[in-house]
matplotlib code that plots the C-alpha trace (Angstrom):
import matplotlib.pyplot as plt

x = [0.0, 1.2, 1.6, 0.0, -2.9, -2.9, -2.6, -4.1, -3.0, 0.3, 2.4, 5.6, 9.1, 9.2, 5.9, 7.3, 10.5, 8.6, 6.6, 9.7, 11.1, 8.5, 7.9, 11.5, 11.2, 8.3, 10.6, 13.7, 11.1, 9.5, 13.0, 14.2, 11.3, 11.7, 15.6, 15.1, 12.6, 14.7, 18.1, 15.5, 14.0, 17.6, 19.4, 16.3, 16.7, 20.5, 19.9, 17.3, 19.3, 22.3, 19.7, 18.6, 21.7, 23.2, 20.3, 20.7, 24.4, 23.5, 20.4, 23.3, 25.5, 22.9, 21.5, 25.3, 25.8, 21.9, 23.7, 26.8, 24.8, 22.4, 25.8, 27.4, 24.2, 23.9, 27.6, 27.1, 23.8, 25.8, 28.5, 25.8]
y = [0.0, 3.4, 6.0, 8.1, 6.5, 6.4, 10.5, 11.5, 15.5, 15.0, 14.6, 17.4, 16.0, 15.5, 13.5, 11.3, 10.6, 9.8, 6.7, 5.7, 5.9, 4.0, 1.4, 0.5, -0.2, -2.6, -4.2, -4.5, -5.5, -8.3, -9.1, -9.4, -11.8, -14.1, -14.6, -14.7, -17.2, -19.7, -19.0, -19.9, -22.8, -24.1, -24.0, -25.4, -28.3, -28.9, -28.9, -31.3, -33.8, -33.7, -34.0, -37.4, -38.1, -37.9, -39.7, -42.7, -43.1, -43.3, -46.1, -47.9, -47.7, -48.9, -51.7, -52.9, -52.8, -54.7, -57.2, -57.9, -57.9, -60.8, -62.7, -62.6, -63.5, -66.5, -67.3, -67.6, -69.6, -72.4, -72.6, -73.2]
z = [0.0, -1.0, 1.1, -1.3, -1.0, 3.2, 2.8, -0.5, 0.7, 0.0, 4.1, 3.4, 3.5, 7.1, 7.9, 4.7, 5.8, 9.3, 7.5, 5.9, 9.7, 11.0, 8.3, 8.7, 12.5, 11.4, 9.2, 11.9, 14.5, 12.5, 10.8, 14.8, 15.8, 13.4, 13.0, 16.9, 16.9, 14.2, 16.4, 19.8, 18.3, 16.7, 20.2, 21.9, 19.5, 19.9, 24.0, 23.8, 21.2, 23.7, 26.9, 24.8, 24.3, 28.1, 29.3, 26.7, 27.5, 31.1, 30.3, 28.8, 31.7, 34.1, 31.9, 32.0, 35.5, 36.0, 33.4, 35.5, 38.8, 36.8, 36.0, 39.4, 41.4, 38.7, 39.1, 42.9, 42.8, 40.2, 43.0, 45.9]

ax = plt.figure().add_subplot(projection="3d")
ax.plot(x, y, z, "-o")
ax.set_aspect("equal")
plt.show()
């Protein structure tokens, strides 16, 4: 939309370069949201991959540990 056709009078060089002014903190505003949103959202996403991460390597480490507990209580029950 023009802004012609916001102020049909005609604004004076001031009051235009005002609307350019204010059109372009609407643009850095917006521009600001979403390149902050994508950056939020991507580190978001690489803390909860190495969250699922942590917590899979530690699942692995106990299962082990269940394993080897299995083994030595069956090792002593053979020798009874």
């Amino acid at each position: 939309m023009s802004m012609y056709a916001l102020f049909p009078f005609g604004l004076g060089e001031r009051s235009e370069k005002m609307v350019s002014s204010v059109r372009w903190g609407y643009v850095r505003i917006i521009t600001g949201t979403l390149v902050g949103g994508i950056l939020g959202f991507y580190v978001m996403h690489r803390a909860e991959l190495s969250y699922k991460e942590k917590w899979n390597e530690r699942l692995k480490k106990y299962e082990e540990e269940l394993n080897k507990k299995k083994e030595k209580a069956n090792e002593l029950e053979e020798s009874l």
